[in-house]
C-alpha positions in Angstrom: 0.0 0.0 0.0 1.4 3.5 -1.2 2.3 5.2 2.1 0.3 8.8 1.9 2.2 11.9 1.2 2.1 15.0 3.9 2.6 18.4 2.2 3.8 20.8 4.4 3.9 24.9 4.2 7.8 24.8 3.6 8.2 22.2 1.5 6.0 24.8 -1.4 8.4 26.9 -0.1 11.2 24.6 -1.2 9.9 23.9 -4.4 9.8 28.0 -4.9 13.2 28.1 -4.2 14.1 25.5 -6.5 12.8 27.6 -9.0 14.1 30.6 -8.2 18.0 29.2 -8.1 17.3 28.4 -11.6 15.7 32.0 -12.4 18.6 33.7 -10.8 21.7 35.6 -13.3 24.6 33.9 -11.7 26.9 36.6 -12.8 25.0 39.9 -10.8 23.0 37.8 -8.2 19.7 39.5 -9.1 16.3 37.9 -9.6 13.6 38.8 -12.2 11.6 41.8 -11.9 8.4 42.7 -11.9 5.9 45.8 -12.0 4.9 46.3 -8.7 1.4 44.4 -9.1 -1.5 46.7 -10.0 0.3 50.0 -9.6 2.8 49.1 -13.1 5.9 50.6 -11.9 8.5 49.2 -13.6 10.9 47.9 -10.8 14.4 47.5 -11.1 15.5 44.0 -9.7 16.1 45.1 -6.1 12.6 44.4 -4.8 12.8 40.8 -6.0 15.9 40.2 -4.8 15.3 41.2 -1.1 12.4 39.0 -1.1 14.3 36.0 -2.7 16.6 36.8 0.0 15.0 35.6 2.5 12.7 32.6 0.5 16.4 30.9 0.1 17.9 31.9 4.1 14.6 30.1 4.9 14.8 27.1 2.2 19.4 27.3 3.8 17.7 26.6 7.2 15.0 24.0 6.8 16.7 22.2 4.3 20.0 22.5 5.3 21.0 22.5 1.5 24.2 24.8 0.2 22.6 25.7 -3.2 20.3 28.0 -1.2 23.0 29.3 1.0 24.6 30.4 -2.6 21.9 31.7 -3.8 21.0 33.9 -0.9 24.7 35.2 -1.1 24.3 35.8 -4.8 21.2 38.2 -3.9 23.4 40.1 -0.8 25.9 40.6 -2.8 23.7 42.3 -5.6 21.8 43.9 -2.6 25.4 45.4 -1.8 26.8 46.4 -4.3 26.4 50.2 -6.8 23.8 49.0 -8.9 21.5 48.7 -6.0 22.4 51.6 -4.6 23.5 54.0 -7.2 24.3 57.2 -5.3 25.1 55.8 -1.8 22.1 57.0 -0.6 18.8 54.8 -0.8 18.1 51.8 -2.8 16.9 52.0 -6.3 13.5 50.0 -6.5 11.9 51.8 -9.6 12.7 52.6 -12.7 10.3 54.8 -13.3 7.0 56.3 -10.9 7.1 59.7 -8.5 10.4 58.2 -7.1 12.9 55.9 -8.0 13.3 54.6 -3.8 9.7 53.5 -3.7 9.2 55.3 -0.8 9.9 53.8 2.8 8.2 51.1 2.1 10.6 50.1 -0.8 13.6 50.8 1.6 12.2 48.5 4.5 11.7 45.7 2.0 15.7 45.6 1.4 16.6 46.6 4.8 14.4 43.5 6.2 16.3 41.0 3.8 19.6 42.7 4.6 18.8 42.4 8.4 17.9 38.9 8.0 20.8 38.2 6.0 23.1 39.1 8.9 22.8 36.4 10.8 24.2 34.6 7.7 27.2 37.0 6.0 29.1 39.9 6.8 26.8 40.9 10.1 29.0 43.9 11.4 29.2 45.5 7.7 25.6 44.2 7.3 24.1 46.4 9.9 26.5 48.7 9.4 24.5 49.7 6.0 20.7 48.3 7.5 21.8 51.4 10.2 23.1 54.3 7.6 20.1 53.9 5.3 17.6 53.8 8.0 18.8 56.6 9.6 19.3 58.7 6.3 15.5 59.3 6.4 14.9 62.4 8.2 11.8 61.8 11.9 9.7 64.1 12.6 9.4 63.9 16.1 6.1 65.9 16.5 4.3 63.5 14.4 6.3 60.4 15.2 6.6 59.6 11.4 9.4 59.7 8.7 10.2 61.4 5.2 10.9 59.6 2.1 14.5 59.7 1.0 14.8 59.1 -2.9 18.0 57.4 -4.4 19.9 60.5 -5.1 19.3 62.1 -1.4 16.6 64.2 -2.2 14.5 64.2 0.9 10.7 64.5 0.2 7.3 64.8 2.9 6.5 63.2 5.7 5.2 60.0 3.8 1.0 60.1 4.6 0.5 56.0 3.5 0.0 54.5 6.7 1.5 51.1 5.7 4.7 52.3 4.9 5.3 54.2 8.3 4.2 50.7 10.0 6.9 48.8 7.8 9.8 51.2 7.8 8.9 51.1 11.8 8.8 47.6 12.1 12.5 47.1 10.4 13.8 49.4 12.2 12.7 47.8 15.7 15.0 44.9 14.4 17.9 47.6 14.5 17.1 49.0 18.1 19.5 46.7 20.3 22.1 47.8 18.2 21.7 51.6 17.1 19.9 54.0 20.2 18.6 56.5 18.1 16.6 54.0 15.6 15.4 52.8 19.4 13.9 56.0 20.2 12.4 57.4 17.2 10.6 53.8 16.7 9.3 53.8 20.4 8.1 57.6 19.7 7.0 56.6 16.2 4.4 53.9 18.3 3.6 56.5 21.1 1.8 58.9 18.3 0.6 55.6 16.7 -2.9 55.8 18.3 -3.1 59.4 16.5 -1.8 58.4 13.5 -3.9 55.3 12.6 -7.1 56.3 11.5 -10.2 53.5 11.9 -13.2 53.4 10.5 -15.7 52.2 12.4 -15.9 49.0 11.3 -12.5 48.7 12.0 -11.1 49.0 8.5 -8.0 50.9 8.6 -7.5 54.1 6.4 -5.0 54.0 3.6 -3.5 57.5 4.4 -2.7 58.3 7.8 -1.3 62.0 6.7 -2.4 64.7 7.4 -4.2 63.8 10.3 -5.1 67.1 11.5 -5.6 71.1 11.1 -6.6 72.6 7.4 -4.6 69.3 5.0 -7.1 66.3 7.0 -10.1 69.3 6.4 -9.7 69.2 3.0 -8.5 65.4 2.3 -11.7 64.4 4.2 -14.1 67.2 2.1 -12.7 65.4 -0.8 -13.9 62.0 0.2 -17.1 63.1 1.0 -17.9 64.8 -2.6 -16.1 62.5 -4.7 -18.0 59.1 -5.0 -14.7 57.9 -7.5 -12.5 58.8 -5.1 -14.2 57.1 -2.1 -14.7 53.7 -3.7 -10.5 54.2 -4.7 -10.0 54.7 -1.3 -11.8 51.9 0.0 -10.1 49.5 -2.4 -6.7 50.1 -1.4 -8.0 50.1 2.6 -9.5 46.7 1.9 -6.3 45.7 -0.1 -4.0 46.6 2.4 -5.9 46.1 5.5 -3.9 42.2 6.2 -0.3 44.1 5.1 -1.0 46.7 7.7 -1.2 43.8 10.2 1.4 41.9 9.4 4.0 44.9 9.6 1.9 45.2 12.9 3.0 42.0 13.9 6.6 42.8 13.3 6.6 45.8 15.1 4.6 43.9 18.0 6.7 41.0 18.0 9.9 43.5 19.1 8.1 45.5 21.5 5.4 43.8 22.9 5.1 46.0 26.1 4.2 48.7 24.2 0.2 50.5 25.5 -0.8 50.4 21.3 -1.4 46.9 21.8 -4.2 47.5 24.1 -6.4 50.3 22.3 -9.2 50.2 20.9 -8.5 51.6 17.5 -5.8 48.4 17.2 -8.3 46.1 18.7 -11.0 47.3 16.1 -8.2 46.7 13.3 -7.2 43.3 14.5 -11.4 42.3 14.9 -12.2 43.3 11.0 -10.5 41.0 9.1 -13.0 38.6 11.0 -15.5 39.2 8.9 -17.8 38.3 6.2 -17.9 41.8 5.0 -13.9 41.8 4.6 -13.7 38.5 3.3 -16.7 39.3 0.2 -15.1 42.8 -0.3 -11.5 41.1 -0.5 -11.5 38.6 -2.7 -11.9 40.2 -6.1 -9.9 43.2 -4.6 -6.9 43.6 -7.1 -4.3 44.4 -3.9 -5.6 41.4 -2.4 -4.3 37.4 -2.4 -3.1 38.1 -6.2 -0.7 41.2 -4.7 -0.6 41.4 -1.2 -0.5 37.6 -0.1 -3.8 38.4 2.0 -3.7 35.2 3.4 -0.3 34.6 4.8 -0.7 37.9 6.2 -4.0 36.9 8.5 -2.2 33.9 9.2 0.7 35.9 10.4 -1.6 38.4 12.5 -3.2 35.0 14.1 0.1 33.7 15.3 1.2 36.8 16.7 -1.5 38.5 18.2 -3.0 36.6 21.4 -6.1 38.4 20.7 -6.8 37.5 16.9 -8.8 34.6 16.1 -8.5 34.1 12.5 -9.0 31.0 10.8 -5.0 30.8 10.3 -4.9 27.7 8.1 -7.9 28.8 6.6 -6.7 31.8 5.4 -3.3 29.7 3.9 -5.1 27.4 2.1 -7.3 30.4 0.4 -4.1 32.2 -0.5 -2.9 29.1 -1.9 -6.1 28.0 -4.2 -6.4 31.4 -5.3 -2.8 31.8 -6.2 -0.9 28.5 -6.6 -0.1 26.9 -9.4 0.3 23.2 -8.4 1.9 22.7 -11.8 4.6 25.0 -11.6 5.0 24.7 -8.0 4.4 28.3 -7.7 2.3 31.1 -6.3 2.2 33.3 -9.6 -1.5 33.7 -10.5 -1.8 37.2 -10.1 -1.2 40.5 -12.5 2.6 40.8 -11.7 3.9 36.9 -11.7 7.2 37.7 -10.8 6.7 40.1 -7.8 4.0 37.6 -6.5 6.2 34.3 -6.5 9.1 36.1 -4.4 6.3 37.2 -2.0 6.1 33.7 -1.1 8.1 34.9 1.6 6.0 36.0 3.6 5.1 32.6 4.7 8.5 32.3 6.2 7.5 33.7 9.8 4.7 30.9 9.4 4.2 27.5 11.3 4.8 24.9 9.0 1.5 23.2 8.8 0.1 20.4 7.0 -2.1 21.2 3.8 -4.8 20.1 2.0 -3.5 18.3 -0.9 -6.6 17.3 -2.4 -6.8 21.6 -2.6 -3.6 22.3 -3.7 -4.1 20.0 -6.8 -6.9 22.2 -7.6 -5.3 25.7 -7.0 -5.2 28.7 -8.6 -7.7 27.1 -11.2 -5.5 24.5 -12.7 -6.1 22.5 -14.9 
């Protein structure tokens, strides 16, 4: 009798890594780009790469096999070197767009892979860079958020999308036992946190978080009210962002648990919405959502973290998956920007390694 075969979470992650040690140009290290999903940007091969990053550390660690230790070098390296970081200031995410640094949120994608990375290469020089960039983006201490920094220094607002603050945030908790400063503007950065975030009353969190206040929030909210278009835009990219928001959350909470955010309402109300039918019918044919955003890896995450979420956790896996993965291929790529969406894969890193469904996966992602 044919013994039965248990899938696990990691071993799709093996079989993504697989891939991508084959997709990789040996001779730079870099990965294939993509267009930063529904937005189109055309992105320069730094994104990819950070995420690859860390998809091969994880594959190095659970599998214990060199290729992916290689590969994950390959990707530093690149991550390293000029072409990444053409003017010594920030990394170069885009090629084209309103910046070329993708705002923080661009920046905390490479910093989190370079971070990671440390524990593997190089961790003094490592951090060393992880702390320069970081702190090359100017705080603003009396709103407890940062300014963009583009590639060639330029310093630009105070960024107003909501999850970017939270992510740049986030990676630079991972930097506070090592730099002070990062350790005090991202405990001050989560003291103006219950000002920042703004919650609807459902709970759904609000894309832009600046301005929140005086003449700017006047006229950002008069806008909203008069503009039906601009509402249901809005909306979209709260919905499609909503599970991101909470998963840079978890990051940030997983570093500094202690923290009085945890225990607000306006956090508890964000945490609560994701639990509900309303979210779940208004997410899935949301083009930020599962296809983009890996909705459900990032519930899944929020559930493991949070003592106070209970989400379906391997629920929400196996929806990413059958909405997403191509059991063919042995990759998550059925979304609008294939490249971009496989690297995301991982996300599911920081996830228990449960047992799946194969009788789902066979049918995921509409296979045929």
């Amino acid at each position: 009798m044919k013994p039965d075969i248990i899938m696990k979470l990691y071993d799709l992650l093996l079989d993504t890594a697989d891939t991508g040690s084959r997709l990789q140009d040996w001779g730079t290290g870099r990965m294939p780009s993509g267009h930063n999903g529904p937005w189109n940007n055309i992105d320069t091969s730094v994104r990819n790469s950070s995420h690859w990053t860390i998809v091969f550390l994880t594959a190095y660690e659970y599998a214990d096999d060199e290729r992916y230790y290689e590969a994950a070098k390959r990707c530093v390296e690149f991550l390293l070197s000029d072409i990444a970081r053409p003017s010594g200031h920030t990394f170069q995410h885009r090629k084209d767009g309103p910046d070329r640094c993708n705002g923080l949120i661009g920046q905390a994608w490479t910093l989190e892979a370079l971070i990671y990375a440390s524990k593997f290469f190089d961790r003094e020089r490592i951090l060393s860079i992880a702390e320069d960039v970081f702190l090359l983006h100017p705080y603003d201490s009396k709103t407890g958020m940062w300014h963009s920094v583009d590639v060639d220094g330029t310093v630009g607002q105070v960024h107003s999308t909501f999850n970017q603050q939270i992510w740049f945030a986030a990676v630079g908790a991972k930097l506070k036992e090592t730099n002070e400063t990062i350790d005090t503007r991202v405990r001050g950065f989560l003291d103006e946190l219950v000002k920042n975030i703004r919650v609807k009353e459902n709970g759904l969190i609000v894309h832009n978080s600046y301005p929140h206040e005086g003449y700017p929030k006047f006229r950002y909210d008069v806008k909203n009210v008069f503009s039906k278009r601009l509402r249901q835009r809005r909306n979209e990219l709260a919905i499609g962002y909503h599970s991101f928001n909470l998963y840079g959350m978890g990051l940030l909470y997983n570093e500094l648990p202690d923290h009085s955010f945890w225990d607000t309402d306006e956090f508890q109300a964000a945490l609560t919405y994701p639990d509900t039918t309303e979210f779940l019918n208004r997410a899935k044919d949301n083009q930020y959502c599962f296809g983009y955003n890996p909705t459900g890896f990032e519930l899944a995450f929020a559930d493991e973290v949070f003592p106070q979420a209970d989400y379906p956790s391997r629920e929400w896996i196996e929806r990413q998956l059958s909405l997403t993965y191509d059991p063919i291929d042995k990759l998550m790529k059925e979304g609008p920007d294939q490249s971009t969406l496989i690297s995301r894969f991982y996300e599911a890193s920081r996830l228990s390694n449960i047992e799946l469904d194969e009788a789902m996966l066979q049918t995921a992602g509409g296979a045929r």
